[in-house]
Kinemage of the C-alpha trace (Angstrom):
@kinemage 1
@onewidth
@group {chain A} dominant
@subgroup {mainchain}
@vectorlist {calphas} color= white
{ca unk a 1} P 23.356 44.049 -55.105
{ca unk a 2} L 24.833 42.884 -58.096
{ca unk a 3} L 23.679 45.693 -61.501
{ca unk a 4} L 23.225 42.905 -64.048
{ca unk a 5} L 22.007 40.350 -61.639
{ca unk a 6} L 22.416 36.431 -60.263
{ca unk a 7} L 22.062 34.074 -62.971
{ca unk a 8} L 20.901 30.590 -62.566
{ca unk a 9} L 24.101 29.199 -63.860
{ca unk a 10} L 26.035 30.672 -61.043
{ca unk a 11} L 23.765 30.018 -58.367
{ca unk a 12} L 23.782 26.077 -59.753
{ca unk a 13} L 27.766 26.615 -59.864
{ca unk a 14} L 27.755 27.821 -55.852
{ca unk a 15} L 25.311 24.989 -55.528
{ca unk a 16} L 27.228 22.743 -56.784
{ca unk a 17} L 30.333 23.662 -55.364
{ca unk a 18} L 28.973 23.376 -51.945
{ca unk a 19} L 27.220 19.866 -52.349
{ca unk a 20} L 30.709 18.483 -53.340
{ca unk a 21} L 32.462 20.366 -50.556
{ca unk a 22} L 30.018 18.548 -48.257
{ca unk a 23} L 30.185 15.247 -49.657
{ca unk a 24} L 34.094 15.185 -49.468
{ca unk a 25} L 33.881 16.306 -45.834
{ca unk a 26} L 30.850 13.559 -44.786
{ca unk a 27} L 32.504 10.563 -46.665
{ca unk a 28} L 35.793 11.870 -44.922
{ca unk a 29} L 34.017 12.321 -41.608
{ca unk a 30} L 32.064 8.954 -41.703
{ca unk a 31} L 35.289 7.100 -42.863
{ca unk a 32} L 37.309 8.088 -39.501
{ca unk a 33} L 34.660 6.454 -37.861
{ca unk a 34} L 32.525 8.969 -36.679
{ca unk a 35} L 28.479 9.056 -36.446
{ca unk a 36} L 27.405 10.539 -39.175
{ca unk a 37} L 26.020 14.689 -38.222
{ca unk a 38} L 22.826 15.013 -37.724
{ca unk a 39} L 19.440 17.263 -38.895
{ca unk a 40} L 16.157 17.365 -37.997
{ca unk a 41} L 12.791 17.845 -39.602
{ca unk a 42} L 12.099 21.573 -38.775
{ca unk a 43} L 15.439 22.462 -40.828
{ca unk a 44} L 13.095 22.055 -44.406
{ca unk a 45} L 10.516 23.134 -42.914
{ca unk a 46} L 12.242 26.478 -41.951
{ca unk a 47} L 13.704 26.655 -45.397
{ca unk a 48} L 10.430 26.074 -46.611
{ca unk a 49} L 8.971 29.259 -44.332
{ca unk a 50} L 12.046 30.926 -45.263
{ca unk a 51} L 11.301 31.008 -49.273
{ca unk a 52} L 7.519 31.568 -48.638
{ca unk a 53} L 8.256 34.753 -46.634
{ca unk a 54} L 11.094 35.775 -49.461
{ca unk a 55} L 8.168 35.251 -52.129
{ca unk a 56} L 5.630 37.554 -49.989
{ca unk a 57} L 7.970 40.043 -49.950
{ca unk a 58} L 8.481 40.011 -54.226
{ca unk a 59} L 4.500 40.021 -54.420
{ca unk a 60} L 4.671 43.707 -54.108
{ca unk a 61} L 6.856 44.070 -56.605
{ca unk a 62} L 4.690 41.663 -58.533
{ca unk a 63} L 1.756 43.788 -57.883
{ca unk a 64} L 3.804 47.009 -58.785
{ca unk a 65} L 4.857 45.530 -61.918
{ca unk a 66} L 1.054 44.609 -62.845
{ca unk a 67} L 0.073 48.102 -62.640
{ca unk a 68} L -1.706 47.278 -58.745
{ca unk a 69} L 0.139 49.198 -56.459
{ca unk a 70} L 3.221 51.515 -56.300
{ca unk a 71} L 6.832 50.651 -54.173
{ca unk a 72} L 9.499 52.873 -53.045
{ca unk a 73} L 12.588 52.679 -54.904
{ca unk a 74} L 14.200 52.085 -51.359
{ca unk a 75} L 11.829 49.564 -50.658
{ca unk a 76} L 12.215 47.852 -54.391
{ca unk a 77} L 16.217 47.576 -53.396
{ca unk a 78} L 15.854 46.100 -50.439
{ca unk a 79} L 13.206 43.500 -52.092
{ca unk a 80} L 16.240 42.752 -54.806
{ca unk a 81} L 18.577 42.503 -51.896
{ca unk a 82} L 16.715 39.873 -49.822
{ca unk a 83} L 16.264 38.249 -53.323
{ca unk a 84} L 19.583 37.976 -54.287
{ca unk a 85} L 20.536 37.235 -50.664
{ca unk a 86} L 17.961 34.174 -50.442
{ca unk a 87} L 19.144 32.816 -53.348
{ca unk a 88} L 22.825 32.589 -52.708
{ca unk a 89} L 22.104 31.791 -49.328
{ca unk a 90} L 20.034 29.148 -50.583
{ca unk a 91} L 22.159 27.852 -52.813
{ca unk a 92} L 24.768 27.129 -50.446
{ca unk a 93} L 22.704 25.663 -48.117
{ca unk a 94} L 21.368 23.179 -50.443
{ca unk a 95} L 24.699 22.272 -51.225
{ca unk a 96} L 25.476 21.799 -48.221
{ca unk a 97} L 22.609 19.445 -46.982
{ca unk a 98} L 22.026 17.639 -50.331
{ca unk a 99} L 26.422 16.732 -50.195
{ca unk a 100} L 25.666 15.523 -46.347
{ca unk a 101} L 22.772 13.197 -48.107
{ca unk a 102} L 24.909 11.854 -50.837
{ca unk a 103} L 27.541 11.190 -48.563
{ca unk a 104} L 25.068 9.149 -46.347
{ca unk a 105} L 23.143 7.208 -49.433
{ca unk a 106} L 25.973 4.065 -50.256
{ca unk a 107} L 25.175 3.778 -45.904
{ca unk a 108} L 21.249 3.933 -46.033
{ca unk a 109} L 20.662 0.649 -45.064
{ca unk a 110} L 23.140 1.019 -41.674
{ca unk a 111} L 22.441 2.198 -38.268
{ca unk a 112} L 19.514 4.283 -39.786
{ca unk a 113} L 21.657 6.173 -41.722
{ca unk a 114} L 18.746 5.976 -44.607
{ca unk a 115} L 16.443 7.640 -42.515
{ca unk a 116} L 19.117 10.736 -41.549
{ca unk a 117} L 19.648 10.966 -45.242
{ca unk a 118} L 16.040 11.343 -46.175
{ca unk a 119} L 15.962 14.309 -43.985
{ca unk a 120} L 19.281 15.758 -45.023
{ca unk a 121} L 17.607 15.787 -48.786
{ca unk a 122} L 14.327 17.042 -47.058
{ca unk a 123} L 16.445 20.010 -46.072
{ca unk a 124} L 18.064 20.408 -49.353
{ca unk a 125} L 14.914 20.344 -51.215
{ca unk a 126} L 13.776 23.178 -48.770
{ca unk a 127} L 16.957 25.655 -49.180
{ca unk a 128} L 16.499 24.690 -53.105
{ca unk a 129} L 13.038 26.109 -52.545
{ca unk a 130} L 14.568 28.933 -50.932
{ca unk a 131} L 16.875 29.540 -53.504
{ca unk a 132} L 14.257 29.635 -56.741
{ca unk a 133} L 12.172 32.139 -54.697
{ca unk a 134} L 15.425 34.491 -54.398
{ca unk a 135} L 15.569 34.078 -58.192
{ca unk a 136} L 11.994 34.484 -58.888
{ca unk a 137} L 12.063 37.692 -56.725
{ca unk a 138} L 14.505 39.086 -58.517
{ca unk a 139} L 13.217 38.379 -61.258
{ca unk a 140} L 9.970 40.445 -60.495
{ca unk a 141} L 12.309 43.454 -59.507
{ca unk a 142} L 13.643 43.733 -63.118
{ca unk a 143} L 12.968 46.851 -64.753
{ca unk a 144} L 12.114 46.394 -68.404
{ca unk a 145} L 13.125 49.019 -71.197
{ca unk a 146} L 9.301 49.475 -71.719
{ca unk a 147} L 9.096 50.548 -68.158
{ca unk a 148} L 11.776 53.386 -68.763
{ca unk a 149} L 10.456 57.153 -69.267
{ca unk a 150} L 10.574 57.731 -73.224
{ca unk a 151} L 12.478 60.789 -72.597
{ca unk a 152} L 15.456 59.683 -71.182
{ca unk a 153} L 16.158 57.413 -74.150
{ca unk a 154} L 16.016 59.834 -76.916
{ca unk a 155} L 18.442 62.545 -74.655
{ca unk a 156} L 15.844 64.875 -74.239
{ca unk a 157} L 16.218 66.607 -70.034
């Protein structure tokens, strides 16, 4: 777990990293002449399940942070861990499906190559999903100065 954090900035850098990465690679790929790779449906959709199981995890620390309920702190780092986790991992996927879309966009109107591109931004759209809930979790898990016990601040044991 990183102390200070993930910051959108880098996850957008890893992002977009990736999506050019994959973009390179598909125009490359597509120019030697071979079929374009392929993704189905579910992939979003398990992105999409992905990020909505990421964000009920970070409703308890939602809840704990509202004064409704009390977490672990073992259970609080492993939250921020799957946060931070979801949203790198999500970054990187999105990069990865959204450069295999670009890549297949000047095609869209060969072979059905729009079509495969629609769901390789489907996909993207889902790990971004993924991605902003890893961010918003972690984001819950912050601990806030206020939160802090007066005590320590002032030096007193």
């Amino acid at each position: 777990m990183l102390d200070r954090g993930l910051r959108w900035s880098t996850v957008t850098v890893v992002l977009a990293a990736a999506a050019v990465l994959s973009w390179a690679f598909g125009r490359w790929w597509i120019a030697g002449g071979h079929p374009p790779l392929r993704v189905g449906w579910l992939a979003g959709v398990v992105l999409l399940g992905m990020g909505a199981v990421v964000l009920g995890m970070g409703l308890r620390m939602w809840r704990m942070r509202h004064g409704r309920t009390h977490v672990e702190p073992v259970v609080a780092a492993r939250i921020l861990g799957l946060a931070q986790a979801s949203a790198l991992t999500g970054a990187v996927i999105a990069g990865l499906h959204l450069g295999q879309a670009i890549a297949l966009a000047p095609d869209a109107g060969f072979a059905g190559r729009g079509g495969l591109a629609l769901k390789w931004a489907v996909a993207g759209l889902g790990a971004v999903v993924l991605g902003s809930a890893g961010l918003l979790v972690q984001r819950w898990c912050r601990i806030d100065d206020d939160d802090e016990d007066p005590s320590s601040r002032s030096g007193v044991s």
